[in-house]
C-alpha positions in Angstrom: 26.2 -48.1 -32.1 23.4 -45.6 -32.5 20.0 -46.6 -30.6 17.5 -46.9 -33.2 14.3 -44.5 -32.5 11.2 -45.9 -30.8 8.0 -45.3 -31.7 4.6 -45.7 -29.4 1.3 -45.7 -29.6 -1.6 -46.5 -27.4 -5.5 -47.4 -28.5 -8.9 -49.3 -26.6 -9.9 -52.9 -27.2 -13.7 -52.9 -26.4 -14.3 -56.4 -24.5 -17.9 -57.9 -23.7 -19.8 -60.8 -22.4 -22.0 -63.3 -20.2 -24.6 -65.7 -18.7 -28.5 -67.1 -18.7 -31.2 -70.0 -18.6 -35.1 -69.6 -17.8 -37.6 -67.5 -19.9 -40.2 -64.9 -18.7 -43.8 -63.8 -19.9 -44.9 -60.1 -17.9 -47.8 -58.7 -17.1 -49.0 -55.1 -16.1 -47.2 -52.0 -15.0 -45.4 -52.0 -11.5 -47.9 -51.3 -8.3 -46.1 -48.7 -7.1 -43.2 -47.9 -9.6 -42.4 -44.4 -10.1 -41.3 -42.9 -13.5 -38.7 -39.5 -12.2 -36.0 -38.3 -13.4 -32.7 -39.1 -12.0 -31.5 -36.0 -10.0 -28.9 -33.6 -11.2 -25.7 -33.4 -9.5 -25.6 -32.0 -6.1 -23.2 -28.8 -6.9 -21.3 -29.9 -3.5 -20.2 -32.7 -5.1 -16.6 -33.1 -6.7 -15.8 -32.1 -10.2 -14.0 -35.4 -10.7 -14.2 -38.2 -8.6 -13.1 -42.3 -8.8 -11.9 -45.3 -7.3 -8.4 -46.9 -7.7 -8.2 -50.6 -7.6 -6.1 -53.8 -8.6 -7.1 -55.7 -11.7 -8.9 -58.0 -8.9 -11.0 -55.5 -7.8 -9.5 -54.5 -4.2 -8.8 -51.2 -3.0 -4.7 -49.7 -3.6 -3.7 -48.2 -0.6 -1.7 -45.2 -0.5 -2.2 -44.7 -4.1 -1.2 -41.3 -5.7 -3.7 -39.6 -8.4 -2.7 -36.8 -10.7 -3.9 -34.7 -12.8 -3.4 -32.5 -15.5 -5.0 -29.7 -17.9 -4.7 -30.7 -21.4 -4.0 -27.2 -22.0 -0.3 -25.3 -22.2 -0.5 -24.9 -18.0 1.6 -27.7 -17.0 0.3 -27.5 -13.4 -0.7 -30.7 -12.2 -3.0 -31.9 -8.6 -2.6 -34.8 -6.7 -4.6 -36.3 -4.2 -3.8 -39.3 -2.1 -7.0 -42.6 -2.6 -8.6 -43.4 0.8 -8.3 -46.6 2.4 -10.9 -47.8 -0.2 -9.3 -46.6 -2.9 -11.3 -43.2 -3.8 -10.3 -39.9 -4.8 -11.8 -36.6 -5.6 -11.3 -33.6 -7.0 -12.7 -30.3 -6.5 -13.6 -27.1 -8.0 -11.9 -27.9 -11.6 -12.8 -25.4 -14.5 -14.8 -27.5 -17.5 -12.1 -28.8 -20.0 -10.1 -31.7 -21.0 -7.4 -34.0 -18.3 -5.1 -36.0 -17.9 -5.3 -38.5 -14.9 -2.4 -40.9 -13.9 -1.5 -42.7 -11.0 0.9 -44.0 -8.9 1.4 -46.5 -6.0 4.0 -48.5 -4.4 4.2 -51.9 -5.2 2.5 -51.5 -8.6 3.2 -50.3 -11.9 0.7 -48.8 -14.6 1.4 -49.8 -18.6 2.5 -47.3 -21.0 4.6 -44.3 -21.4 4.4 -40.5 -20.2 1.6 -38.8 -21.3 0.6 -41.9 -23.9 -0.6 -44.3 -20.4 -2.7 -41.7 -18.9 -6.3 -41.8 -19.1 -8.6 -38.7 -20.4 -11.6 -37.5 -19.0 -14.0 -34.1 -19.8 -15.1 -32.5 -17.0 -18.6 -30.4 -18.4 -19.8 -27.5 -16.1 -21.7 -28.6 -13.7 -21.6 -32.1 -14.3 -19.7 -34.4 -11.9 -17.2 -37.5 -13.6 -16.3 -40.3 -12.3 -13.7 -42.4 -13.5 -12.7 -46.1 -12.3 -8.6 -46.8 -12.2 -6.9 -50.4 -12.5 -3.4 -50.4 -11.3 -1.5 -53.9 -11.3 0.6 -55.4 -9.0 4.2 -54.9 -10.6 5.9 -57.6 -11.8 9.9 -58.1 -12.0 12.5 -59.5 -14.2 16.2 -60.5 -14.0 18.6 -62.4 -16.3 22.1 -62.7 -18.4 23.5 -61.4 -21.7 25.8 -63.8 -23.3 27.5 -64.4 -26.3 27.9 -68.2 -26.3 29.1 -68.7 -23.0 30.6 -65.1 -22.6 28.8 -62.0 -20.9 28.1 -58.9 -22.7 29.2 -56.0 -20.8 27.2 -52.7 -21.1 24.4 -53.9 -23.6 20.9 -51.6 -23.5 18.2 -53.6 -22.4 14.7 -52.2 -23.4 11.2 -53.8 -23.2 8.7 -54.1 -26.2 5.1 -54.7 -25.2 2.8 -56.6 -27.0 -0.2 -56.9 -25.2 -0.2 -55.1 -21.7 -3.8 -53.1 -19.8 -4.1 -49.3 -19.7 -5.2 -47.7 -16.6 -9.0 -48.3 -17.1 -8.6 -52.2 -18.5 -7.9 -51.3 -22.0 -5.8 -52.7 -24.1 -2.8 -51.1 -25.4 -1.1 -50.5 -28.3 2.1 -52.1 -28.7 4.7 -49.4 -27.1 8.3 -49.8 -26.1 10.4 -48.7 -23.2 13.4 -48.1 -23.8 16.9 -47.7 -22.5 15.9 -49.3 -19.0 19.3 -50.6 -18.0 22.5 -51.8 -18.9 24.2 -55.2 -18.3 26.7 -55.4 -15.7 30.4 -57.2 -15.7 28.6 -60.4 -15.4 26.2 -59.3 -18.4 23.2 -59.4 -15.7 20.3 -57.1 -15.9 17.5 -56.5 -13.2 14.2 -54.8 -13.6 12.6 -55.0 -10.1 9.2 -52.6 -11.2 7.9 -53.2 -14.0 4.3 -53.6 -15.6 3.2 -57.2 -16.0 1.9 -58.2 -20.4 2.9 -60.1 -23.0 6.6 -58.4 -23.9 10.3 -59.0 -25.7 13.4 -57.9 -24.3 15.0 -56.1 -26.8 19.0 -55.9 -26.6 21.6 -53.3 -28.3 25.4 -54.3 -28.3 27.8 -52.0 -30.2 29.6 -55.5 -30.6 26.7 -57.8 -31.7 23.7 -57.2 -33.9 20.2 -56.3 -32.4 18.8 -58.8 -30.8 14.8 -59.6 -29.4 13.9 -62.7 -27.4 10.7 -64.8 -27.2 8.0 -63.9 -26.0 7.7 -63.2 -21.8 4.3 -62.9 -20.3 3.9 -61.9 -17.5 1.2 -61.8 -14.9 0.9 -59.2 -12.1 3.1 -59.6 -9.0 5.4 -62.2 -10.8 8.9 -62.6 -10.7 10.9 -63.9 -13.2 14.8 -64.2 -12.8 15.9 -66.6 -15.2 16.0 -65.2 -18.2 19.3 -65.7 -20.9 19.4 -64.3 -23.8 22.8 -65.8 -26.0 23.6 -62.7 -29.0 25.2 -64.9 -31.2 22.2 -66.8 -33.0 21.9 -70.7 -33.3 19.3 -72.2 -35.7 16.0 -70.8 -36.2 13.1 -70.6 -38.7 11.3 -68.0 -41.3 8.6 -67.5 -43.5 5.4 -66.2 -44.5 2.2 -66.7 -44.1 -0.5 -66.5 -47.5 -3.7 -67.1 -48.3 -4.1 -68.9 -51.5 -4.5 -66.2 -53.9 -0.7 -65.3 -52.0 -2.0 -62.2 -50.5 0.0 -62.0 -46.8 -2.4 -62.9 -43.7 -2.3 -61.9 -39.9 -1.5 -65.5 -38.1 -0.7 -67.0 -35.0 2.2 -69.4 -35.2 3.1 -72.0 -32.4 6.6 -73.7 -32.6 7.0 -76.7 -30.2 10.4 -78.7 -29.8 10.2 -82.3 -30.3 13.1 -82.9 -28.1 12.0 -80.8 -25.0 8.5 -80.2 -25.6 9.3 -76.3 -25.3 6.5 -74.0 -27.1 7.1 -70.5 -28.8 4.2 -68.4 -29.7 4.1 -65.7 -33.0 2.5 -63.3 -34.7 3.3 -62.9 -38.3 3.7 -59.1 -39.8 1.5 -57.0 -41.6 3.5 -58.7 -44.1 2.7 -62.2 -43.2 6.2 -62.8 -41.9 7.8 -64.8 -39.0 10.7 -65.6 -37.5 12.2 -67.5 -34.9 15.9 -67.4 -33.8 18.1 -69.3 -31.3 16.9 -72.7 -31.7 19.0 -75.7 -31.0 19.3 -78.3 -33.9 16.5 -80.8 -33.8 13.2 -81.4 -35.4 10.1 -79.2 -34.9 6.4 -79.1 -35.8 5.0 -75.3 -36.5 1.3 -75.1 -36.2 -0.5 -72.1 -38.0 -4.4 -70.4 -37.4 -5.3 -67.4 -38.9 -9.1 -66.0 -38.7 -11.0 -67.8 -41.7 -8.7 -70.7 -43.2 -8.4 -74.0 -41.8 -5.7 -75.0 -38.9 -2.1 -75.8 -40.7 -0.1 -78.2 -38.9 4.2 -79.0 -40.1 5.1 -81.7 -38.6 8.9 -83.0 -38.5 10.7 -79.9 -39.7 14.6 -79.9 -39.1 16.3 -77.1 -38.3 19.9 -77.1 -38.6 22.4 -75.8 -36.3 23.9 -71.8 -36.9 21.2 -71.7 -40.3 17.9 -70.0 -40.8 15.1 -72.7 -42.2 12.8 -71.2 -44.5 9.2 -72.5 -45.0 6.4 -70.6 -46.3 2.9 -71.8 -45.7 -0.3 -71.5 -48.1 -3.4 -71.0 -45.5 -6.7 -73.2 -47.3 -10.1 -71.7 -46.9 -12.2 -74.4 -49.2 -15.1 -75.8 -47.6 -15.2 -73.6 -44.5 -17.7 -71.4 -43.8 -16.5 -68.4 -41.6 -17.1 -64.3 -41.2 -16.8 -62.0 -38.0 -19.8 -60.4 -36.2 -19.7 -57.0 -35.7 -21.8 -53.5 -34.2 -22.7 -50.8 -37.0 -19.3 -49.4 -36.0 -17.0 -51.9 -36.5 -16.6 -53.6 -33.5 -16.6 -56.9 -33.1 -18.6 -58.8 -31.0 -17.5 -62.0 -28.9 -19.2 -64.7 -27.5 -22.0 -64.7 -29.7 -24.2 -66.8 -31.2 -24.0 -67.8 -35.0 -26.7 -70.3 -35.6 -25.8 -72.1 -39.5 -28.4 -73.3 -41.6 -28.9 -75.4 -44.3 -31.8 -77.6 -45.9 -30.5 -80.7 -44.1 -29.2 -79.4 -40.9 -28.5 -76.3 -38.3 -25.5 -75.4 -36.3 -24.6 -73.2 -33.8 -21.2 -71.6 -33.2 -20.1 -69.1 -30.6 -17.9 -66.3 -31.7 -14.5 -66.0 -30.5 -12.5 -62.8 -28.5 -12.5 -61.1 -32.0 -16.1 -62.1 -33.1 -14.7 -64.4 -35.4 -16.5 -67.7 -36.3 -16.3 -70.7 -38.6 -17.3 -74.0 -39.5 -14.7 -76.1 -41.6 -15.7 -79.0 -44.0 -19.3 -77.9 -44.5 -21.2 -80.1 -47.0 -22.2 -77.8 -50.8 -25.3 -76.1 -50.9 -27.2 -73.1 -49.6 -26.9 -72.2 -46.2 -28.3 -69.2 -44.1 -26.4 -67.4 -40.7 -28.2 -65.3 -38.2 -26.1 -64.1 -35.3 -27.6 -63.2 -31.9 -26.2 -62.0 -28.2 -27.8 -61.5 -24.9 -27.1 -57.5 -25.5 -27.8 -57.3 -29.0 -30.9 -57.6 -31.7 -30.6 -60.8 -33.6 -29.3 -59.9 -37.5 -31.6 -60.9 -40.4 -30.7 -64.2 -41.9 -28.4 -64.1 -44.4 -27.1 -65.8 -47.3 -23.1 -67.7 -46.8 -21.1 -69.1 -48.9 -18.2 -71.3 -48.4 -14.8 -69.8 -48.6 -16.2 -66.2 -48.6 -16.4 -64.4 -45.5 -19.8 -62.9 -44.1 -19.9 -59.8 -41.7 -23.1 -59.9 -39.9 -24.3 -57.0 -38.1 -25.6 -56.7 -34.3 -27.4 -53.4 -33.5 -26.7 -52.4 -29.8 -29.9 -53.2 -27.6 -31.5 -51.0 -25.4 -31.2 -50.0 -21.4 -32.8 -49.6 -18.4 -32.2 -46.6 -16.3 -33.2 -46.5 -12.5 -32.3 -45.1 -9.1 -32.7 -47.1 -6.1 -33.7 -45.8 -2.8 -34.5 -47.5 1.0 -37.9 -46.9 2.6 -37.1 -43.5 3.3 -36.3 -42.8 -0.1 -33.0 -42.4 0.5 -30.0 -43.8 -2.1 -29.2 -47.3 -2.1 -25.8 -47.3 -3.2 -24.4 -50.7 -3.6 -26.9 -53.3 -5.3 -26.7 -56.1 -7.9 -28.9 -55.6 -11.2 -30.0 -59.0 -12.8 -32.5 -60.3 -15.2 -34.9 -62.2 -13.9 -37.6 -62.9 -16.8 -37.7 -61.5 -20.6 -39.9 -61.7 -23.1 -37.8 -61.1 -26.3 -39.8 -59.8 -29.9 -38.1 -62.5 -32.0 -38.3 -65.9 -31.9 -34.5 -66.0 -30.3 -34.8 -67.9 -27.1 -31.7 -66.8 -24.8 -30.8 -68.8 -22.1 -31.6 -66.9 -18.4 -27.8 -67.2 -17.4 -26.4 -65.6 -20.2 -28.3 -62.6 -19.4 -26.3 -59.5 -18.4 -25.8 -59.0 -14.5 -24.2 -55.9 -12.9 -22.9 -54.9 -9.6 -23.5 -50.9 -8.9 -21.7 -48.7 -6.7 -22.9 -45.8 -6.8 -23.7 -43.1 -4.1 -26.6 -41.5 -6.1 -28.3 -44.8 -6.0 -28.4 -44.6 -10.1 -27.6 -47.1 -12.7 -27.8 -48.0 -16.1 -28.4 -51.6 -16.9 -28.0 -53.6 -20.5 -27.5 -53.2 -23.4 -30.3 -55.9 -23.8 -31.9 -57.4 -26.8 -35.8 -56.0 -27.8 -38.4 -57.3 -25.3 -39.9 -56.9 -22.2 -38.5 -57.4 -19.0 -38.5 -58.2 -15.3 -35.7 -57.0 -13.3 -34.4 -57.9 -9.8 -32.3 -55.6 -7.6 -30.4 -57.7 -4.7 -28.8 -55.6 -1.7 -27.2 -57.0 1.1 -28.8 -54.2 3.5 -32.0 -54.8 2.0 -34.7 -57.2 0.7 -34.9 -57.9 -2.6 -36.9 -56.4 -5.2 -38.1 -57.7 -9.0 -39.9 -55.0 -10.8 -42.8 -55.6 -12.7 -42.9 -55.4 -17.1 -40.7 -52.9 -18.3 -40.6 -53.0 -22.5 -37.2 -52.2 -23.7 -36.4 -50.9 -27.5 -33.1 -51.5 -29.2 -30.8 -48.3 -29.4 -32.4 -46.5 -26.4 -32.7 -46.4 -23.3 -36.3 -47.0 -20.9 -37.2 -44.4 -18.1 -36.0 -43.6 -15.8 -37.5 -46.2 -12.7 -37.5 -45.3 -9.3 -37.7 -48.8 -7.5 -37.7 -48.9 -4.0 -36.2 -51.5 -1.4 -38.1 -52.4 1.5 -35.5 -53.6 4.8 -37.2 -56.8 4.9 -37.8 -59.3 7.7 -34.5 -61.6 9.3 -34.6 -65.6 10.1 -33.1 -66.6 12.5 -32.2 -70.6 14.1 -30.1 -73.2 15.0 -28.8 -75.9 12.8 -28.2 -79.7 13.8 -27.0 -82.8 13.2 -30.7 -85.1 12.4 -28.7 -88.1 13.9 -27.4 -86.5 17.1 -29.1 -83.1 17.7 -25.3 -81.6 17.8 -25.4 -77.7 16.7 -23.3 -77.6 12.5 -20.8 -74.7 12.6 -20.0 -73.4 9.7 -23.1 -74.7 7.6 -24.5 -71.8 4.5 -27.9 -70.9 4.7 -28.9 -68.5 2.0 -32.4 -67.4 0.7 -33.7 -69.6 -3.0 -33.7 -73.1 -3.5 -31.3 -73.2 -6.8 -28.2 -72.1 -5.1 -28.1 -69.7 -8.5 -29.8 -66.4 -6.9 -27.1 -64.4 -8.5 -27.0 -62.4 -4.9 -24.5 -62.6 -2.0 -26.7 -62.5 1.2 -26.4 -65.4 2.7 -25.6 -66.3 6.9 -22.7 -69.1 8.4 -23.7 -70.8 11.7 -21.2 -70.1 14.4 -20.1 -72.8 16.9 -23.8 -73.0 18.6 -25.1 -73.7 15.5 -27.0 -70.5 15.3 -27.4 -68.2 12.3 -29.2 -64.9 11.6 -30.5 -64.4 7.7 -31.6 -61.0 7.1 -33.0 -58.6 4.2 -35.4 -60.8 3.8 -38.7 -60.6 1.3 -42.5 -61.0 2.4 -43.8 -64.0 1.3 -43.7 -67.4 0.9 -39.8 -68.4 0.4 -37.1 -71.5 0.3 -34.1 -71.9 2.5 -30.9 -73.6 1.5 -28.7 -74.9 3.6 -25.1 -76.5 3.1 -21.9 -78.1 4.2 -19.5 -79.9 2.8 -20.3 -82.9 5.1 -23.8 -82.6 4.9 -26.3 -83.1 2.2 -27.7 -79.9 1.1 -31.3 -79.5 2.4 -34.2 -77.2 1.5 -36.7 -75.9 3.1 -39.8 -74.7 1.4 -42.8 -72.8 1.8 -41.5 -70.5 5.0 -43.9 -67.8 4.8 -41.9 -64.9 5.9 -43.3 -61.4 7.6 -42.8 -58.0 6.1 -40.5 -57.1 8.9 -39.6 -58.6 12.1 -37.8 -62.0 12.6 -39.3 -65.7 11.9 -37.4 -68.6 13.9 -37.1 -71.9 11.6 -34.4 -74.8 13.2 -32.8 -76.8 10.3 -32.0 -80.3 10.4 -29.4 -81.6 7.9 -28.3 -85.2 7.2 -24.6 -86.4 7.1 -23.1 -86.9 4.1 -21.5 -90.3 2.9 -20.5 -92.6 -0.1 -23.6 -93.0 -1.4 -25.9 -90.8 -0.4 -27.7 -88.0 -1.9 -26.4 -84.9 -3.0 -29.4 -82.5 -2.5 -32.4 -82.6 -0.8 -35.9 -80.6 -1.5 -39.4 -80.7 -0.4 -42.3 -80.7 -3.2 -43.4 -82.7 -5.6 -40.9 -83.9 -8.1 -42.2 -81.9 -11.3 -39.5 -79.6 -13.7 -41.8 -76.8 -14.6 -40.7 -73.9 -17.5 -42.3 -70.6 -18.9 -43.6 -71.3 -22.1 -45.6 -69.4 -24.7 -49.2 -71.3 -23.3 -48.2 -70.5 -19.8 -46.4 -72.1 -17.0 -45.6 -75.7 -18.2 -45.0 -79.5 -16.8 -42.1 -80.0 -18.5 -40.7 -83.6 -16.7 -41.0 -85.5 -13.7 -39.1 -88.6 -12.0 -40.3 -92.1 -12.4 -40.9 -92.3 -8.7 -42.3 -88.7 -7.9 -45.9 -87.7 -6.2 -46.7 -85.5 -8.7 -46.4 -88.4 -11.4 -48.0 -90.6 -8.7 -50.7 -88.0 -8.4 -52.0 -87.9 -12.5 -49.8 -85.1 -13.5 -48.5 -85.0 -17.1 -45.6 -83.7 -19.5 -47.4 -80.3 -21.1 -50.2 -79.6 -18.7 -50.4 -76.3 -18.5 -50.6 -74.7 -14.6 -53.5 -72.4 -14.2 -53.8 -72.4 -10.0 -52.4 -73.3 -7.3 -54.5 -74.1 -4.0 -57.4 -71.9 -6.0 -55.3 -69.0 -6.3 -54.8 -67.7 -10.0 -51.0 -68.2 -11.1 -51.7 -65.6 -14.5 -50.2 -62.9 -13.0 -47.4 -64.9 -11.1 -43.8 -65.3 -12.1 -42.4 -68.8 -12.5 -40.7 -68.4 -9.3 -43.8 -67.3 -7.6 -45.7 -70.6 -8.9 -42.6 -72.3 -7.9 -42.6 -71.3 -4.3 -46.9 -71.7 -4.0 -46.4 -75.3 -5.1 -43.4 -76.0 -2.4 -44.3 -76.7 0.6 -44.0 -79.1 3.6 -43.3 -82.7 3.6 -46.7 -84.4 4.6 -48.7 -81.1 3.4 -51.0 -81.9 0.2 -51.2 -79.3 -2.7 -54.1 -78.8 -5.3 -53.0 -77.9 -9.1 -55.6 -77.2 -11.8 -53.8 -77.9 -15.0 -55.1 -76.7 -18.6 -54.2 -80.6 -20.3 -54.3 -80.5 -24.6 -57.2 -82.3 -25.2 -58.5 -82.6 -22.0 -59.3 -79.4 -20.6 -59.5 -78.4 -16.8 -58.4 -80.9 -14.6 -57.6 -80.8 -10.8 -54.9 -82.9 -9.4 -53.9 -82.8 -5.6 -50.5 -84.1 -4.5 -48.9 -84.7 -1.3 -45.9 -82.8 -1.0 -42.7 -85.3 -0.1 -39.0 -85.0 0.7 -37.5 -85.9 -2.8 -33.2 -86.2 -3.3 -31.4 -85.9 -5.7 -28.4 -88.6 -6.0 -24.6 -87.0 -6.9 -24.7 -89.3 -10.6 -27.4 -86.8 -11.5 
C-alpha cells in the first residue's frame, strides 16, 4: 500500500495574562531619577546570544545549539550551553538564521527546518533569543486486528497541539514513518516530543487507521497503548449552527458503562468521528465559541455500525463576541463588563478571548472590555445572538536600566507595579497588574504593556534593597523614557527567634520584609538550628517583619526603623500554634485603610479594635500621622507610620465629611486574626 503524502506546517499562538488589588495616586517627579539613554551594545559582545531551558525554567545541561544561514551556504555552528544553559555566538555577518537544538534526554517539537526558530542578526546590534526544550516523553503499545497482531504496519504520529522551541504553539505537523510493528505487532518510540497527538497506522492488509487522542506531558511514559484495525462501533456527524452553516466545536464522548472520555474537534467542515467503541450507551456533549452548551444524553451505539447524529448549535438569548488587538489577536483573560438598564455583569474572556452570557433577559445592553495591559474599548452596543468584536489597543511601556551604587548593571531584578493612577474610570485590581522577572546583563528592561495612567514602579533584587520610583505617566501605544533607577545595598537584620512559652531557639521559621506576605519579591531569611537569621537588602526606613512557621502563628513586627546601611538586631518571639488559635498576628490599630480619589481612606475596622475604640470612622480621610504630612506618602508609607509597637500611642488627623479636622490618638495593640477569617 502506497503511504499517503504528509503535509506540515508550523505558526505562533500569542498567549497573555495576570494579577492585582490596591490603587495608587502619585505625586512629583523622582528625587534623583535620571532620564539616559540605554547604552548601545558593547561591540565585544556576541552577535547572538541566549539561554536554553526546560519548559520549567531550569537550565539543560549539555545542550547542543546550531545554527544556520538562511542563505544557499548550508554551513551550520554549534556551540555547547554552559552549566546554566547559555550560549553565544560570535562574529556572524547581519542576515537571517536558523537556530535549533539538541540535548539528551529531551526532544524539541516539529520537523527539520519547519521546528527551528528564526532570528535577524542587524549589524552591530547584539540578539538574544530564549530556547525551551522539553523533557521527552515515550510511548509503546500493540497493533491488533481483533485479537491478532499486525506484522510490519507503519506507525507515524500526528500532532495536534505540541510547543515550538520558544513556547509557541504549533501547527498541526505529522511525523511520519517512525517505526514498524514487530512479530508481536508492538511498537516502541522511546524519544519523542510530549503534545496532544494520534497514532496514525498504515497496513497494506487493513484500511488506515488513527486512534484517540494521546496527550502527553513532558518526561512521560506511556506503554499501554492498543490500537485494534478492525473497527467496532463508533459515532459521526456534524456540527451546524442554525442557519446549517458548519462550526469549529469541541466534542466530549463519555461511556456510560466505564465512565471513559474522548475528546474532538470537528473539521473545517463541522465533522466528527469516533471509531472503536464498544456497544453501549453514550452521552456526546458539544461547545463551540458563541452557542449555548449541547448535551445527548443516552445515545446507543451498536456493535461493528457507525451511529450518525448531527447536532443544530442554538445561539438565541446569548450574548457573546471575542476581544481582540487592532491586529487580530485575541486577547484572554479580560474583562467584559455587560450592561443593561436593570443590571451589569462582568465576564472574563477565555484562552481565545472569547466570552458570553447565555439566557440574557431582551433589551438594550452595552459591553466595554478592559485588561491590566490594554486601554479599556468604548462602550458598545450588543445584541443577542449576534456576535460583537471589541477592540483593545496595546498600552504603553516603561523602559529603564538598573544599576548598583556604583552605577554598575543590576542584572537580575523583579519589575512590579506598585500604585497606578489609570485616565478612565476602570479601577483594576493591584494583583492583576503585570509583574516581570529580568535577566539581563545590561541591567535593561522593558516593562508592560500597561493601560493609560500614571505609575509607581518597584524594582525588588535579592543583592539589593528595594526601590519604588516616583510618578512616571505612561501613554497607550508607546513606550516612557528611558529611567535610570538606582539600587542602594541596603542595611541587614539580623536575630534570634524563640519559642514565647519556653525561650527555645525556632529552626526553620521565614522571616521576610512586609507585613502582607504579598511583596511579590523573594528575599526572605530561614532560622538555622540556633534560631538565628540574617535578612539583608534591606530599605531605610520605617519597615514590618513577618515571621512564620507552620507550627507557629504568624507574627508581625511593625515600625522597625531600619538604617541606610549597616545591621539592626530585632529578637522575635512567636506563639505556638493550636486548634483554635489565631492564624496571624499584627501590631497596630485594627483599621483597613485604601487609596481613594479624596486621599488615603478608613475604609473598615473590627468591632473590638483601638482605632474604633479611639473615635475613628468609616470614610475619614487621613491627612497626618504623628504631625507629619501623609500627601506625598504612598499608602504603604502611611501604612507603615501608623504601625508601630504594642503599648506605643499614635496621633491621626483625619479630614471627616461634615466634620472637618479632627485629631484622634490611638494606642497601638497586638490585634489576631482568627483562621475562620
Amino acid at each position: 500500500m502506497k503511504k499517503p503524502a504528509l503535509i506540515l506546517a508550523i505558526s505562533l499562538l500569542a498567549i497573555g495574562a495576570i494579577a492585582a488589588i490596591f490603587l495608587g495616586i502619585f505625586d512629583s517627579d523622582e528625587t534623583g531619577q535620571e532620564v539616559e539613554e540605554i547604552a548601545e551594545q558593547e561591540e565585544s559582545e556576541p552577535a547572538l546570544s541566549g539561554r536554553i531551558v526546560t519548559s520549567g525554567g531550569r537550565p539543560v545541561l549539555g545542550a547542543t545549539v546550531s545554527l544556520a544561514a538562511e542563505s544557499s551556504d548550508p554551513a551550520e555552528q554549534r556551540v555547547q550551553a554552559d552549566s546554566n544553559g547559555r550560549f553565544s555566538f560570535a562574529d556572524l555577518p547581519p542576515g537571517e538564521y536558523h537556530i535549533d537544538a539538541r540535548a539528551d534526554g529531551h526532544a524539541r517539537a516539529g520537523v527539520g527546518q519547519r521546528g527551528r526558530v528564526k532570528v535577524s542578526v542587524a549589524p552591530d546590534k547584539s540578539a538574544s533569543v530564549r530556547l525551551i526544550l522539553q523533557r521527552e516523553a515515550s510511548l509503546a503499545g500493540r497493533i491488533v486486528a481483533g485479537n491478532n497482531p499486525v506484522e510490519d504496519a507503519t506507525i507515524s504520529l500526528s500532532y495536534v497541539f505540541a510547543e515550538g522551541l520558544t513556547g509557541e504553539q504549533l501547527d498541526p505537523f505529522i511525523v511520519s514513518a517512525l517505526v514498524d510493528t514487530d512479530s508481536d505487532g508492538g511498537f516502541d518510540l522511546p524519544s519523542i516530543a510530549p503534545g496532544r497527538l494520534q497514532v496514525l497506522v498504515e497496513s497494506s492488509e487493513y484500511d488506515f487507521t488513527e486512534s484517540h487522542e494521546i496527550y502527553l506531558r513532558p518526561g512521560q511514559k506511556m506503554g499501554d497503548l492498543v490500537i485494534d484495525l478492525i473497527p467496532g462501533g463508533g459515532i459521526r456527524g456534524t456540527v451546524v449552527d442554525e442557519d446549517g452553516e458548519p462550526l469549529r466545536a469541541s466534542i466530549m464522548i463519555v461511556s456510560d458503562a466505564t465512565g471513559r472520555s474522548w475528546n474532538l474537534t470537528t473539521t473545517d467542515a463541522g465533522f466528527f468521528r469516533l471509531r472503536n467503541l464498544d456497544e453501549g450507551l453514550y452521552s456526546v456533549r458539544v461547545e463551540a465559541d458563541g452557542f449555548r452548551d449541547e448535551l445527548i444524553p443516552d445515545l446507543f451505539v451498536d456493535a461493528d455500525e457507525m451511529t450518525d447524529r448531527d447536532i443544530i448549535m442554538n445561539s438565541e438569548r446569548l450574548l457573546f463576541g471575542q476581544v481582540v488587538e487592532p491586529d487580530g489577536t485575541p486577547v484572554p483573560a479580560a474583562l467584559v463588563t455587560l450592561r443593561n438598564e436593570d443590571d451589569a455583569t462582568r465576564i472574563q474572556t477565555d484562552g481565545n478571548g472569547r466570552f458570553e452570557l447565555a439566557d440574557a433577559p431582551a433589551g438594550p445592553w452595552t459591553a466595554m472590555a478592559t485588561s491590566p495591559r490594554h486601554d479599556a474599548s468604548e462602550p458598545t452596543e450588543i445584541r443577542r445572538g449576534e456576535e460583537l468584536r471589541l477592540v483593545l489597543a496595546p498600552g504603553g511601556t516603561i523602559r529603564g536600566r538598573v544599576v548598583d551604587a556604583s552605577r554598575q548593571p543590576v542584572s537580575n531584578f523583579t519589575v512590579r507595579v506598585a500604585f497606578m493612577e489609570l485616565e478612565d474610570e476602570i479601577r483594576h485590581n493591584i494583583r492583576q497588574m503585570p509583574t516581570e522577572r529580568v535577566d539581563d546583563h545590561r541591567g535593561v528592561f522593558e516593562f508592560g504593556p500597561l493601560p493609560s495612567g500614571r505609575y509607581r514602579i518597584t524594582i525588588d533584587s535579592p543583592d539589593h534593597a528595594g526601590h519604588t520610583t516616583n510618578p512616571i505617566t505612561v501613554t497607550a501605544g508607546r513606550p516612557s523614557g528611558p529611567i535610570t533607577i538606582r539600587l542602594e545595598a541596603g542595611s541587614s537584620l539580623t536575630g534570634v527567634v524563640r519559642d514565647s512559652e519556653t525561650g527555645r531557639p525556632i529552626e526553620g521559621a521565614r522571616v521576610s520584609r512586609g507585613g502582607s506576605g504579598a511583596r511579590g519579591d523573594d528575599a526572605h531569611a530561614i532560622t538555622d538550628r540556633t534560631g538565628r537569621y540574617l535578612l539583608e537588602g534591606v530599605p531605610s526606613g520605617l519597615q514590618s517583619f513577618r515571621v512564620s512557621h507552620s507550627d507557629y502563628t504568624t507574627e508581625v513586627f511593625s515600625g522597625i526603623s531600619m538604617p541606610e546601611s549597616g545591621s539592626r538586631s530585632l529578637d522575635m518571639e512567636m506563639t505556638s500554634s493550636s486548634e483554635g488559635s489565631p492564624a496571624f498576628a499584627y501590631q497596630g490599630i485594627g483599621a483597613s485603610l485604601q487609596r481613594s480619589s479624596d486621599g488615603i481612606t478608613v475604609m473598615g475596622m473590627p468591632p473590638n479594635s483601638p482605632a474604633r475604640a479611639a473615635g475613628l470612622q468609616r470614610g475619614d480621610i487621613v491627612t497626618a500621622v504623628d504631625g507629619a504630612s501623609v500627601e506625598n506618602m504612598t499608602l504603604d508609607q502611611v501604612i507603615e507610620e501608623i504601625r508601630g509597637e504594642a503599648g506605643q500611642p499614635v496621633t491621626i488627623q483625619v479630614n471627616r465629611p461634615g466634620r472637618g479636622v479632627q485629631r484622634i490618638e490611638v494606642e497601638r495593640e497586638r490585634l489576631t486574626i482568627s483562621r475562620q477569617r
